[in-house]
Structure formats: C-alpha cells, structure tokens
N, C-alpha and C positions, 0 to 999 in steps of 0.2 A: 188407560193402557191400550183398548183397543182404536182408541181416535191415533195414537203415539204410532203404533203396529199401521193402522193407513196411510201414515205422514210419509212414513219410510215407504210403503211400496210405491207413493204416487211420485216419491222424490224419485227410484229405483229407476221407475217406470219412464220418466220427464229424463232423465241423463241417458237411456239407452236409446230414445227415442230423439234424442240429441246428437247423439254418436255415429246414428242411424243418417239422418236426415245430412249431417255436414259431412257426411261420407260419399254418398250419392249426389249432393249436389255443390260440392265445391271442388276447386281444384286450382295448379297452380295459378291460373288464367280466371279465376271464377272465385269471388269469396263472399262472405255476408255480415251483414253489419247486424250487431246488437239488438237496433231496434227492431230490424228483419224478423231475426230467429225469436225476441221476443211477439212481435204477430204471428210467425207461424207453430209457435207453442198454443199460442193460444187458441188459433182455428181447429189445434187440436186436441182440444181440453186440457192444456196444463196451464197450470197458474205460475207467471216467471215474471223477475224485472230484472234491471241490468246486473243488481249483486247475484243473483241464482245463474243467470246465464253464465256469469265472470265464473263463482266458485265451481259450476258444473263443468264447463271447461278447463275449469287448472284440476278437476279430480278426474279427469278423463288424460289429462297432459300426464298426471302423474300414474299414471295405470298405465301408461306407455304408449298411449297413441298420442300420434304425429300431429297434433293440428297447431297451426302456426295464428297467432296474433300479431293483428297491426293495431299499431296507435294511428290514430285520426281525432286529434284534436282530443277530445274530451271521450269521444264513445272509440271504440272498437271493432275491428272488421275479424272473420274467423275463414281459412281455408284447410283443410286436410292434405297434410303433405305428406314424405315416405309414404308408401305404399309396399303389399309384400311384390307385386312386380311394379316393374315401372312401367309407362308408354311403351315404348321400345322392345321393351320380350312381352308385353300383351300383343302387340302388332305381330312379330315373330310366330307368337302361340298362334294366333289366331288365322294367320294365313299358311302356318302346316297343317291346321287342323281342316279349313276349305279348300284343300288341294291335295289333302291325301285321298287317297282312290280306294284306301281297304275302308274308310268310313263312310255309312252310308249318307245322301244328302239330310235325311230328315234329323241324323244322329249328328252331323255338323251342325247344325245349325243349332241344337239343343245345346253343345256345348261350347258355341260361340257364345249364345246367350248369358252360359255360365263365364265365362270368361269376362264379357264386358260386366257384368255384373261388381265385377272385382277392382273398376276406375268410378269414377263418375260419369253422369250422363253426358256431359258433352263427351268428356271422351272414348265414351261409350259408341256414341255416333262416328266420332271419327275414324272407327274403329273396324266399321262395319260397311265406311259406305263405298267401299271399291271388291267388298265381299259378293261374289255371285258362286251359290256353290249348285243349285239347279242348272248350270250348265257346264258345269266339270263332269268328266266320267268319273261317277263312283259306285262300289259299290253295291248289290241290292239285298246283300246279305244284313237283315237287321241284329243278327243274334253275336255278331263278333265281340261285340264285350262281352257276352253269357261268356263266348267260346275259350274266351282268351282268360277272362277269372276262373274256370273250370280247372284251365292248362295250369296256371299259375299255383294252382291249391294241389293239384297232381305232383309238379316238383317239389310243395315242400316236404307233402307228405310222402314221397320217393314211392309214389305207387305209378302204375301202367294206366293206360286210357285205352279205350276201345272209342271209333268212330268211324263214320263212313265217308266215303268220297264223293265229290261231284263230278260231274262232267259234263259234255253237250253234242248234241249230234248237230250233223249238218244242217237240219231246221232250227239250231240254235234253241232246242228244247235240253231244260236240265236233265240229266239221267244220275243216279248212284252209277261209279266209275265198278267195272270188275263183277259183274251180277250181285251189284251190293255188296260186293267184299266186306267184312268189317275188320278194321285195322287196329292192330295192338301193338302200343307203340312206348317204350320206353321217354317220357320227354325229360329233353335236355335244358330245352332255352326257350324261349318267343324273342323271335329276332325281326328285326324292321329291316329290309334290304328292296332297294328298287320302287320304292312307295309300295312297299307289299311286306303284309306280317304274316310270317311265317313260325310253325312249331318244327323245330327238329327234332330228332330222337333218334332211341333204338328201334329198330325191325328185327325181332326176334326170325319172322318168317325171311327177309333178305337179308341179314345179318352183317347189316351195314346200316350208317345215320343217314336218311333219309329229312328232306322236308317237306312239309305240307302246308298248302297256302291255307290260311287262317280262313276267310273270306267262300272256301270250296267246304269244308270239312261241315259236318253235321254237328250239331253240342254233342262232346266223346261226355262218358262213362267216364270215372273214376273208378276201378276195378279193385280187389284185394290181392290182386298179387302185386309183390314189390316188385319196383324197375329194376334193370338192370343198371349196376351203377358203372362209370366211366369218370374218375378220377382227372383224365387227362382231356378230357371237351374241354375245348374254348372257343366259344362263340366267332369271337374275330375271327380268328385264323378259320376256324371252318367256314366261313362268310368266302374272305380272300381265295380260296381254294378252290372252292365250286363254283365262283365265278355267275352270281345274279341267281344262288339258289339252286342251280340245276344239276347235280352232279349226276352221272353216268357210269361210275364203278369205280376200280382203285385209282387211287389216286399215282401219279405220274410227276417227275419233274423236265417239267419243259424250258427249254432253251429258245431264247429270242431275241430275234438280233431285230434293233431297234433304231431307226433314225435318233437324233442327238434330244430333237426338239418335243421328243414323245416321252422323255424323262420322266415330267411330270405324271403323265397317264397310267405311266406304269406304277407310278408310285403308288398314286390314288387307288386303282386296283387292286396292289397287293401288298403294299407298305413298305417302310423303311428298309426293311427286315433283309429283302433279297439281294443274292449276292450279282454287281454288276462287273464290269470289265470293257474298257473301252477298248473297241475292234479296230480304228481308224479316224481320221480325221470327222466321219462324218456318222458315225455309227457305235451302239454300244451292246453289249448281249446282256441278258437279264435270264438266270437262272428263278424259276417261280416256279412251286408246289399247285399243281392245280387236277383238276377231274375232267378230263377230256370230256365235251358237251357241245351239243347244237349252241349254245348261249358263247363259250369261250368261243370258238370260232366265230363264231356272229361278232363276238366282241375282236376279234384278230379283222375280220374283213373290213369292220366298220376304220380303218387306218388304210384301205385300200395299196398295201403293198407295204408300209411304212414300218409295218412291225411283221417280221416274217418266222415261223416255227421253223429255227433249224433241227431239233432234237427232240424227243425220239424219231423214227424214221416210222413208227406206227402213230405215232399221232400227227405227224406232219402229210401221211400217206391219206389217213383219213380227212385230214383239210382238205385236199386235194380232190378226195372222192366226192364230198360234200360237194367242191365248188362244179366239181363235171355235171352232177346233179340238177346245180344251179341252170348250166348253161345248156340245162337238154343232152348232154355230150353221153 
C-alpha cells in the first residue's frame, strides 16, 4: 500500500515536472523530441521511456493544456502551444509596463520578469531585449501598489481615506503639501490618464471631486466614516472634462471653433459625444463640457491658433490673460 501511495506521488510529481519543463522551453519555433525529454527526466530523477512520456502528455493534452505533437517517423517531437497571452499582448503588456512613469524602475522590471515568465525562454528574451527602463523617467515612489490596493479596498467597502500630499520646493526637496494637511477624501475611481494614476473623489472640505496623483499621495488610512456616495461619477466623462486631470472649479461649456483637420483631436479629447456644427468651408465649432485650467489651455495653445475658445467670454478672457502672462505683456 505504501510502495502504491509513492508510485502515485513520483508519477504526480514526473507529469508536473513535465508540464513545467515543456512550458518554459518550448514554443512555436522550438520543440523537443521524446528522446530529449526522456534524458532530461532523468537528470532529473524521474524514471521515463517513450510509453510514460506519450501517456503523460495525452493526460496533460486532456487536462486542457495546449501542447502539440509531431510525428517524426517512428518517435515524437512536443511544443507548447495556446498560451493565456500570445507574443503580441505579452510584447504590448510589457512595453506599457517600461514606459509608464507612475511605476517605479525596480517595480518594472519585477514585473516584466513576471510577465516573461508566462512564454518561454526564448521568447522570453525577445521580449526584453529592446526593454531599457533605467533610463525612462519614472517614478521613485515604491509604495504605489500599497497605495493603489489601499484605494481599491476603500471603494469597496464605501468608506473615506485620510492621506497626505507631496510636494517640492525650489531645491527640488520633497515637502508634505499644505503644513501636512491631511486629506479626507471620499474615492471614487483610480483612473490612469496621461501615463499618471490618479484617485479621485469627494472633498468634504472643497466640496467638489478633486484628483490626486497616486505617485505624490502618502499610503491614506482607511477610516470609519462612510464616503459620500455619488450615484452619477463616471469616470470617463470626468476624465474628458477636466481635461489631463486638472480641473479648477465649476465646470463650464465651452464653444470652439475648430480647423476641419483637428476633427480627430477633438474627438480623442472629449469623445463622440459632443455636439459639432459646421461653421464654413474650412472650420467647425465643437460645443464641450470642460473645467477651465492651466492644462485645457495648454492643451487649446498646443494647436497654435487652429482651435480657438469663442464661448464664454470668461473663459476665453482668461485664455487671453494667461497668454499676456506668457509673453511678459
């Protein structure tokens, strides 16, 4: 009974160690023959010939992984095929993941490593080898996963957070923003805008949704008072709105008369949604919801005359004051 009970864990043990091994080393480009995986069972203590390789293979084929058989004459070759991603969204994953800016370098690279880990080694390599993320700006906040599961477990359980802010003086030294304010904040969402993850919420004390860059904030508190609830957030649209995160007070609709060719910009901006009207041959207006900001204008100049605020005459007046600003005037 107990020699029966070893037969079974050493078999258990020889097919995980199987499933293991042609997982990491094969792939569409890359496969191994019978005889192979039987030497390499055995450098690693398992006792195999071609019928236990053949049956541990078809009990692994029938447990639902992917691995493909060729015939080759009389023996057998084996590759791992389907994968949960392919080539193509590993590559995708792996270069949003070295080029975002809210992740720090040591935290990229931890989880590139998890990433390749989910193909094979070669394409493992190919995977990595145009990856340089010590020389991208990112940044050197290590605690943004703490900060961001904290946030996450806040909204479900609809309670309030408490945190402090960062900030930086002219010597480029951190400071708590506000003499250490501590901020208590209804959150809403964790939204990604601008390669920057941001929590929004309510501000009891400014009584208005507010964002905060994920990346500045201290790990907040989970607190016992419940948030305030807001039924009608939605993410997007408050994205669209404030225009790169930054909003500045009530919101306003502004009117903008628009070159033909800038279509798409506007879209991209503020979506489908907005109501247009073509002005003339060569111009169209775009009615859009937005929070008058240092960012929306920056975003209206960055088109250098091509997109112009005709409505309101307060927000187009403060364009105006901004640009005098600009030019010393």
């Amino acid at each position: 009974m107990e020699d029966e009970k070893k037969k079974r864990t050493a078999t258990k043990s020889r097919i995980l160690f199987l499933l293991q091994y042609i997982f990491e080393n094969t792939d569409d480009n890359h496969s191994i023959s019978t005889n192979d995986l039987i030497k390499v069972l055995d450098e690693n203590g398992f006792s195999a010939n071609r019928k236990t390789v053949r049956d541990d293979v078809d009990m692994l084929c029938d447990a639902g992984y992917d691995i493909l058989i060729h015939k080759n004459g009389k023996s057998n070759s084996y590759h791992f095929g389907t994968r949960t991603f392919e080539l193509p969204e590993l590559k995708m994953l792996v270069d949003a993941v070295s080029s975002s800016r809210f992740i720090s370098a040591e935290k990229s690279d931890a989880l590139i490593q998890k990433l390749t880990s989910l193909t094979s080694k070669y394409e493992a390599v190919d995977l990595t080898a145009r990856i340089f993320t010590d020389d991208r700006i990112k940044a050197d906040n290590g605690k943004i996963f703490l900060t961001t599961d904290v946030v996450s477990r806040a909204i479900e359980q609809e309670k309030k957070v408490s945190f402090q802010y960062y900030d930086y003086l002219p010597t480029k030294e951190k400071v708590l923003r506000n003499n250490s304010e501590v901020y208590i904040i209804s959150p809403y969402a964790l939204i990604w805008s601008d390669d920057r993850y941001y929590l929004v919420g309510y501000s009891d004390k400014r009584h208005e949704l507010t964002p905060f860059r994920v990346d500045r904030m201290t790990v907040p508190q989970i607190t016992d008072e419940s948030a305030v609830k807001n039924t009608s957030f939605n993410p997007a649209d408050f994205t669209n709105k404030v225009v790169q995160m930054y909003p500045s007070g009530n919101e306003k609709t502004a009117t903008l008369r628009c070159k033909n060719e800038n279509m798409r910009s506007v879209i991209d901006k503020f979506g489908e949604d907005i109501k247009v009207e073509v002005m003339d041959t060569r111009h169209f207006t775009a009615k859009v919801q937005v929070q008058p900001s240092q960012t929306f204008f920056g975003w209206v100049f960055t088109f250098r005359g091509d997109i112009e605020i005709i409505e309101p005459d307060e927000v187009r007046e403060e364009f105006f004051s901004i640009a005098r600003k600009v030019l010393g005037e």
